[in-house]
N, C-alpha and C positions, 0 to 999 in steps of 0.2 A: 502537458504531461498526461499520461495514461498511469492507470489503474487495474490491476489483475489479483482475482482471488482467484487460487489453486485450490483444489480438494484434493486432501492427502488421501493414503489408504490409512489402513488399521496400524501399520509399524511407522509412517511415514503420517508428519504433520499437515497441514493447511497451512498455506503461505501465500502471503503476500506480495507482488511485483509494481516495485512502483519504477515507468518510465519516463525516459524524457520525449520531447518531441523527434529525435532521430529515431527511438524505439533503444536508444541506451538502457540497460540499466543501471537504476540510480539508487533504489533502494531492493532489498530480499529480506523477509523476517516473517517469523510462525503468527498466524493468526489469533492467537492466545494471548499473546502479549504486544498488541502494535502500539498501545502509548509508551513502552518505556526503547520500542525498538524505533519510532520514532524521533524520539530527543536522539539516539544516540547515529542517527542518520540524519540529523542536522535540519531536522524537519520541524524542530518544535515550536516553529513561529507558526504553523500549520498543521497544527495536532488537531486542533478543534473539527476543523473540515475534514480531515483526512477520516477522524474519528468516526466520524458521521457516514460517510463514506463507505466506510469498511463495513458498521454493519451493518448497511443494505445492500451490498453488494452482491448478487449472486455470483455462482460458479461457474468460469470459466467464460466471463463477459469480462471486456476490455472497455473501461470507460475511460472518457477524454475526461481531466480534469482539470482546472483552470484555479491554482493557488495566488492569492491576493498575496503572498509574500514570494521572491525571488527564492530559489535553492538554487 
């Protein structure tokens, strides 16, 4: 699966893109709030990593990531 943090502007927030390995996407949610957009993306068996993930993530890098549970 890949990983994308977008930089919003001033009206428009920071989001997150999480895919699969076809480049699906599998999740979309505001950088502000990714644990609770998480759980509700069926991700929360992989919140902890994901977590960790996000905030080092710079902008506008696609990182491969490799979650120890199935989505």
């Amino acid at each position: 699966m890949y990983i994308i943090k977008i930089q919003g502007t001033s009206k428009i927030s920071d989001y997150i893109q999480i895919r699969d390995n076809e480049f699906t996407l599998v999740a979309y949610f505001k950088a502000g709030r990714p644990g609770k957009a998480l759980e509700e993306c069926g991700l929360t068996s992989s919140k902890d990593e994901l977590m960790a993930v996000i905030q080092t993530l710079d902008y506008g890098v696609i990182k491969e990531i490799h979650l120890h549970s199935k989505f």
